[in-house]
ChimeraX commands (.cxc) that place a marker at each C-alpha (Angstrom):
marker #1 position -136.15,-32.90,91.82 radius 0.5
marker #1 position -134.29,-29.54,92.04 radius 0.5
marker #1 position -137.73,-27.78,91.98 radius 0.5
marker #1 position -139.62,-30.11,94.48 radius 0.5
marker #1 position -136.39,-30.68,97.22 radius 0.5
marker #1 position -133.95,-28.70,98.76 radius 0.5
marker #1 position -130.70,-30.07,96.45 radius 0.5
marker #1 position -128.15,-28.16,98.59 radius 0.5
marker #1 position -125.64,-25.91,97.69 radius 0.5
marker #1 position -123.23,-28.84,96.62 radius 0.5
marker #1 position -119.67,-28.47,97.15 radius 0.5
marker #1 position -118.14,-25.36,99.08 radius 0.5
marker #1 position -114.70,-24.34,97.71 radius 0.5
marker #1 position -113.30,-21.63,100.63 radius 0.5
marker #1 position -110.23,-19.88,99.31 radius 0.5
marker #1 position -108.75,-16.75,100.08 radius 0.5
marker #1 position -109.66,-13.75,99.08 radius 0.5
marker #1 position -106.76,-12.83,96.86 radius 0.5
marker #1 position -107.45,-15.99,94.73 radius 0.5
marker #1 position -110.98,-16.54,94.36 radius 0.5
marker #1 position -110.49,-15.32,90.50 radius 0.5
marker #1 position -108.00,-17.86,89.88 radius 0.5
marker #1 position -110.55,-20.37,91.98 radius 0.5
marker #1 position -113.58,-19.32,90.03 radius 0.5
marker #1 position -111.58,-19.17,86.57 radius 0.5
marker #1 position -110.61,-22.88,87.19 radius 0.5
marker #1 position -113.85,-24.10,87.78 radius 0.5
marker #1 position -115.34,-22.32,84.88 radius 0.5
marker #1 position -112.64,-24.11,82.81 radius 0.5
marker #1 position -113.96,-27.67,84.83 radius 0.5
marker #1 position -117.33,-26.80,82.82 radius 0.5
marker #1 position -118.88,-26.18,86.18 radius 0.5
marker #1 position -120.76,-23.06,87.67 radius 0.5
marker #1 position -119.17,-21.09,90.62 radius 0.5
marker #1 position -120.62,-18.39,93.21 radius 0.5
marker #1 position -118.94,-16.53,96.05 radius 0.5
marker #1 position -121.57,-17.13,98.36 radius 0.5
marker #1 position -120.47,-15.46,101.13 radius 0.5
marker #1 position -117.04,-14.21,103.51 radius 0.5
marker #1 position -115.29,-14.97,106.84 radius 0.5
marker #1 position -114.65,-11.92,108.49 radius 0.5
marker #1 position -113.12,-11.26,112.35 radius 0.5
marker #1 position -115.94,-10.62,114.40 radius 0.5
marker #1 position -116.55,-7.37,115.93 radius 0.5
marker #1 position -115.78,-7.29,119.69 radius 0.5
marker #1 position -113.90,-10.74,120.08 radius 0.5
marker #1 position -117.78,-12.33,120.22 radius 0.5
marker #1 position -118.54,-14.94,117.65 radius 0.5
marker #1 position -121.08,-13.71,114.93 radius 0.5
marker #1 position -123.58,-15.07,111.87 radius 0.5
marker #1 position -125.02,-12.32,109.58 radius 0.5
marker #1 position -127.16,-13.63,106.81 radius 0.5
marker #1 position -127.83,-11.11,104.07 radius 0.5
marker #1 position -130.22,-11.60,101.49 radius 0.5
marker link #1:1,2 radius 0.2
marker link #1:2,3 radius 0.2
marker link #1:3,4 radius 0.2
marker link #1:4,5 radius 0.2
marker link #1:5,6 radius 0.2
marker link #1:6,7 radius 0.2
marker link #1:7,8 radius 0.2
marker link #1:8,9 radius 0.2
marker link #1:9,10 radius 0.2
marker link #1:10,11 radius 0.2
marker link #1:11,12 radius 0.2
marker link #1:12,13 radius 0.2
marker link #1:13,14 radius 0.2
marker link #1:14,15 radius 0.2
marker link #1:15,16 radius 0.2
marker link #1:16,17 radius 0.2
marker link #1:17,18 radius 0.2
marker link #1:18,19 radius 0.2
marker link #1:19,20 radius 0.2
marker link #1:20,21 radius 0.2
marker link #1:21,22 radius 0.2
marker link #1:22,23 radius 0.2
marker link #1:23,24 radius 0.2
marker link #1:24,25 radius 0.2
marker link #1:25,26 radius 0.2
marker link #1:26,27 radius 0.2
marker link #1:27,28 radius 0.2
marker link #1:28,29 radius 0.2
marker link #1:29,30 radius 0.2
marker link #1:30,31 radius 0.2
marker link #1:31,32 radius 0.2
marker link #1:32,33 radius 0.2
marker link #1:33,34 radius 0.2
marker link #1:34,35 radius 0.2
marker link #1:35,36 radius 0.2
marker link #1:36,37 radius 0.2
marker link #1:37,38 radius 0.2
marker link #1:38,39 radius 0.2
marker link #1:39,40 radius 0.2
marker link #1:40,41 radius 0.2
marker link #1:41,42 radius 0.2
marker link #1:42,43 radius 0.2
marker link #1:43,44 radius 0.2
marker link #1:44,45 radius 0.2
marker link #1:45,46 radius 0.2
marker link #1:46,47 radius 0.2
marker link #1:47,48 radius 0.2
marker link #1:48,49 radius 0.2
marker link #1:49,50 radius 0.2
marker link #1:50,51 radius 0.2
marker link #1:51,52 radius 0.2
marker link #1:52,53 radius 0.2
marker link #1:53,54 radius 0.2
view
């Protein structure tokens, strides 16, 4: 199914920045795959913003 259909990305874990080794050390030991998939960041200008980078 994961070929045919769009599966998701499954469950988003946001943590700070200062403990996402801890976060992705913990769910390695789960026996589950982790990736920082992105960041929150203050926008520039006080205007809300979305950048996607590929």
């Amino acid at each position: 199914m994961f070929r045919v259909f769009n599966m998701g990305i499954g469950l988003i874990v946001v943590a700070s920045q200062n403990t996402v080794d801890a976060v992705m050390a913990r769910i390695d030991a789960l026996g589950e795959r982790g990736f920082v998939i992105g960041e929150i960041m203050a926008a520039k200008g006080g205007e809300s913003e979305v950048e996607y980078v590929d």
